[in-house]
C-alpha positions in Angstrom: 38.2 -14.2 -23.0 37.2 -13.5 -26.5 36.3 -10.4 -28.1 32.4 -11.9 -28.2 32.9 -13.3 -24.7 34.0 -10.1 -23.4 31.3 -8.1 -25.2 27.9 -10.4 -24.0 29.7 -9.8 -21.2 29.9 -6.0 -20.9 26.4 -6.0 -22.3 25.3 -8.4 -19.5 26.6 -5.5 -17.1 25.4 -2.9 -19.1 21.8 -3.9 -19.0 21.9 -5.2 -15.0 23.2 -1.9 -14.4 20.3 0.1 -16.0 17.9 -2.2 -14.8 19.0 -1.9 -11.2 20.0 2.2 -10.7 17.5 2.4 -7.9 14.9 2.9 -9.7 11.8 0.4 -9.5 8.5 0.2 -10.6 6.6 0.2 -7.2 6.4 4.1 -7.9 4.4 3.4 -10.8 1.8 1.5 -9.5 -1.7 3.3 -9.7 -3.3 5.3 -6.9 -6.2 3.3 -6.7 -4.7 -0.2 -7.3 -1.9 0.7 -4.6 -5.1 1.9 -2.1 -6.9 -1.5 -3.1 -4.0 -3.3 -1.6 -3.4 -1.6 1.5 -7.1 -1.8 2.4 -6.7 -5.6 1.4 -3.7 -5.7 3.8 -5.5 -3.8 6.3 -8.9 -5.2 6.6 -7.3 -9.1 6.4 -5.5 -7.7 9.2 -8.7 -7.5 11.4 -9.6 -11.2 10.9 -6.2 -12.6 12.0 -3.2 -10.7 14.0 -3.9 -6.7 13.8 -0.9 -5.9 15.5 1.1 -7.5 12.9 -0.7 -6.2 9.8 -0.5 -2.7 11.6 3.3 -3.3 11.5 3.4 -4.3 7.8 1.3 -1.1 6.6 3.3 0.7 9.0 6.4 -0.5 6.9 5.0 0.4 3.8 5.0 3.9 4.4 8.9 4.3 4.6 9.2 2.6 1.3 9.2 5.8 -0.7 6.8 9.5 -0.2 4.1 8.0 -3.1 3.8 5.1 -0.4 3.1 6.9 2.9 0.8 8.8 1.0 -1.2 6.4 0.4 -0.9 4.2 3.4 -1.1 6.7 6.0 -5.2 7.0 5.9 -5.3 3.5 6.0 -3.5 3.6 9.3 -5.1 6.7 10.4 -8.7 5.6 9.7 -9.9 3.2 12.5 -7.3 4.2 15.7 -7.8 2.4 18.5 -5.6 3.8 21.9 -4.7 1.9 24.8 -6.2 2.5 27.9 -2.8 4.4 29.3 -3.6 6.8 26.0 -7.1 7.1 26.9 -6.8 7.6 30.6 -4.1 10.1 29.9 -6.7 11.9 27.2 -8.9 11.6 30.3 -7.1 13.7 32.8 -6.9 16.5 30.3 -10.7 16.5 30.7 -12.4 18.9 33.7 -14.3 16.7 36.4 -17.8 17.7 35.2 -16.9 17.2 31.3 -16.1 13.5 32.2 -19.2 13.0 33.7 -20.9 14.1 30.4 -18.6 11.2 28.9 
């Protein structure tokens, strides 16, 4: 290997390692565009397989912190329980409050 070889080479290194320490640019996307796409995500979500878009923005929020904060009220803004969840919510509930229900 040549002196040039060997040096494009080292560059080459040099510059993959800086621009992969572990540090990305998903951090820097803006609040609002970031938002934008999760309530895109979400509310496609509701005309085809909820479950599975549920999962995806689910997913997003262990990406890193500035992600779960912004896809957590997305999650936490239309929660809909199973009836075992409801039922059990239910018992909590005195016999004449339930009647009121």
């Amino acid at each position: 290997m040549t002196q040039t070889e060997y040096y494009s080479h080292y560059r080459y290194k040099r510059c993959l390692k800086v621009n992969n320490n572990g540090t990305s640019n998903i951090d820097k996307i803006p609040t609002e565009i970031l938002r934008e796409i999760f309530s895109i995500l979400y509310n496609d979500g509701i005309n085809t397989d909820r479950a599975e878009t549920l999962e995806d923005l689910y997913s997003c929020m262990f990406v890193n912190k500035y992600w779960s904060v912004n896809a957590a009220p997305i999650l936490w803004s239309n929660i809909i329980p199973s009836p075992g969840a409801i039922t059990t919510f239910m018992a909590f509930f005195k016999e004449e409050e339930r009647k009121e229900l």
